[in-house]
C-alpha positions in Angstrom: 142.5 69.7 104.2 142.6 69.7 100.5 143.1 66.2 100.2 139.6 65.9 102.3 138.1 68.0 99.4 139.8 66.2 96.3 139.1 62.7 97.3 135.4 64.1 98.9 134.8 65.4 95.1 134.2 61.9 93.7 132.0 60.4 96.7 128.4 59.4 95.8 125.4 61.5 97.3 125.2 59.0 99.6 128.5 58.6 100.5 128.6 62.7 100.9 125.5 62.3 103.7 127.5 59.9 105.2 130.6 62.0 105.8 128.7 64.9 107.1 126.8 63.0 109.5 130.0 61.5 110.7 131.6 65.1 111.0 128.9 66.6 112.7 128.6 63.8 115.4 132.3 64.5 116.2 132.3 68.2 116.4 131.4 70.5 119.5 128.0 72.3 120.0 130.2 75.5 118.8 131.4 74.3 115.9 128.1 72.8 115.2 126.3 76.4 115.9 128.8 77.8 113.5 127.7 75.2 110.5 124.3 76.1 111.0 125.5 79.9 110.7 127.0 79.2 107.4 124.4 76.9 106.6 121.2 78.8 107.4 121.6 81.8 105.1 121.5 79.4 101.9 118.1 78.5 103.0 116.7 82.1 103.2 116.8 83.0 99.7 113.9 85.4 98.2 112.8 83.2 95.4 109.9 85.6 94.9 111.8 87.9 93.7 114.1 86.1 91.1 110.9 84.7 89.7 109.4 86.7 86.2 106.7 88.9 87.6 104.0 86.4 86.4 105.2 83.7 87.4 105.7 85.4 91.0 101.7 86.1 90.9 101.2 83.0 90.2 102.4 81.3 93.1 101.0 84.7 95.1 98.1 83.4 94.1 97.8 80.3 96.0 97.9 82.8 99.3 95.2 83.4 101.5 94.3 87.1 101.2 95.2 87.2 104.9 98.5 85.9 104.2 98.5 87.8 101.0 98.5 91.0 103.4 101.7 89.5 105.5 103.1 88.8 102.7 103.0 92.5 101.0 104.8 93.0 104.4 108.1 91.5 103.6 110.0 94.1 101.3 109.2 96.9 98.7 108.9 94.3 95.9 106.5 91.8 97.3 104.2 94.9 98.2 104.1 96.1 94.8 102.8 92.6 93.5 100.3 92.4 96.7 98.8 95.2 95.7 98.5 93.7 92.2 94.5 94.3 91.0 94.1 91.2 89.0 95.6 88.9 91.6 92.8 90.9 93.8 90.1 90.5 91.5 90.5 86.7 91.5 90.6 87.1 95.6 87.4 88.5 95.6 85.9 86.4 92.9 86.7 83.0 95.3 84.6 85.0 98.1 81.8 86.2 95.9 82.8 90.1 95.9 81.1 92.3 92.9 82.6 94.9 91.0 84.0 97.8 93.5 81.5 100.4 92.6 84.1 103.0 92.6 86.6 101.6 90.5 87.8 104.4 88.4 91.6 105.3 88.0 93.8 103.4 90.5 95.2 106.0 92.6 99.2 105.9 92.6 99.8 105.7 96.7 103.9 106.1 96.3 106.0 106.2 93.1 106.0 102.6 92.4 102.7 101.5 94.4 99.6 101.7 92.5 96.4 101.1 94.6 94.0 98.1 94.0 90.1 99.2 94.2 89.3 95.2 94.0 92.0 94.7 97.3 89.5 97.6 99.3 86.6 95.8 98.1 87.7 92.6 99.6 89.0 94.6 102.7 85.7 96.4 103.0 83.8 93.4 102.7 85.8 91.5 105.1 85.1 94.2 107.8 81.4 94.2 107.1 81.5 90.7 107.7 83.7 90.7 110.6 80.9 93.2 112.2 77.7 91.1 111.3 79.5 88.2 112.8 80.9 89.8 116.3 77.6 92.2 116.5 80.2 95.4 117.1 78.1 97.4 115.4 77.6 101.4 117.3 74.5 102.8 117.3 74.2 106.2 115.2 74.0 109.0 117.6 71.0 110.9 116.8 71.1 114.5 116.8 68.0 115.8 118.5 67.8 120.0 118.7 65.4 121.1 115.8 62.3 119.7 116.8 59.4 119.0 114.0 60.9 120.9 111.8 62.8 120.3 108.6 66.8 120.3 108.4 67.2 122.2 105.2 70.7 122.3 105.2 73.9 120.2 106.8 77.5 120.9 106.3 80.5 118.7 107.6 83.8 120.2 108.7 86.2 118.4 110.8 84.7 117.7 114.4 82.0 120.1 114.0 78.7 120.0 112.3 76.3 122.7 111.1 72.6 122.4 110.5 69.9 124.7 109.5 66.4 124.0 109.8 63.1 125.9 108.2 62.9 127.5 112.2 65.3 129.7 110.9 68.3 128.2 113.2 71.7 127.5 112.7 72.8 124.9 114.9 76.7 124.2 115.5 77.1 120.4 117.0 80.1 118.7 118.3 80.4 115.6 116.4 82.2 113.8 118.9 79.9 114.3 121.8 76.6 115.3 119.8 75.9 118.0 121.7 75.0 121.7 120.4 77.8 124.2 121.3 76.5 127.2 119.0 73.0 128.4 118.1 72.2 131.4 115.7 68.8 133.0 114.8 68.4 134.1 111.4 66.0 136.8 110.8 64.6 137.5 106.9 63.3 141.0 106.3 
């Protein structure tokens, strides 16, 4: 077996090709299956991750943003530069996204994972868009219960909704069925 390996050492290329070509035609489906075993893993190297971080985001760049999102999928490292702002940024810029009106501080979502405001700015616009082209949009349920008269105050808290109105009512409403489940009467002295 050595002697296959010393006198293979000074074939051509070519002549290298050849020989593997003629040793996988004589060889079983198993001992095929097995190459391609040993084989396979050389192939499925993260190249991503050996690359400088620049240069990484660089070639990021040439992703789709929906493949962009698979892509921060893979492992802990490729989601930390997919959720890179400036690669973002440019994303939005190719789709004609302003300037997130909320950008502020980015918000650290794990140790290590630092949100992108310009990545939910393209999300956000993407599901806008997504709605005006499928015509999904809800209609706003419309709370009805205080006649003519003016809501003068509203407070949100979890599933439940309070209003008060110059009639001097409170009015507790389910927010998931819209219907009133409490009414107080205030009196003033």
């Amino acid at each position: 077996m050595k002697s296959i390996f010393c006198i293979s050492q000074s074939w051509s290329g070519p002549e290298k090709l050849l020989a593997l070509d003629e040793l996988i035609d004589s060889c079983e489906p198993t001992q095929v299956k097995h190459m391609m075993q040993v084989i396979e893993p050389q192939f499925q190297r993260d190249f991503i991750s050996l690359l400088p971080k620049e240069l990484a985001l660089y070639v990021l760049s040439f992703l789709d943003p929906k493949d962009l999102l698979q892509a921060a999928q893979t492992c802990r490292y490729w989601r930390i530069l997919a959720e890179d702002n400036l690669l973002w940024r440019e994303k939005c810029r190719e789709e004609g996204i302003d300037e997130p009106l909320h950008i502020k501080r980015r918000k650290v979502i794990k140790p290590g994972f630092i949100h992108s405001p310009w990545k939910s700015a393209y999300i956000r616009q993407h599901r806008i868009d997504t709605n005006w082209r499928r015509g999904e949009l809800k209609s706003p349920k419309v709370l009805k219960g205080h006649d003519d008269h003016v809501i003068t105050c509203l407070q949100f808290c979890g599933n439940r909704i309070v209003s008060g109105s110059d009639d001097n009512t409170l009015k507790v409403w389910s927010a998931v069925t819209g219907k009133v489940n409490q009414i107080y009467l205030l009196h003033f002295q």
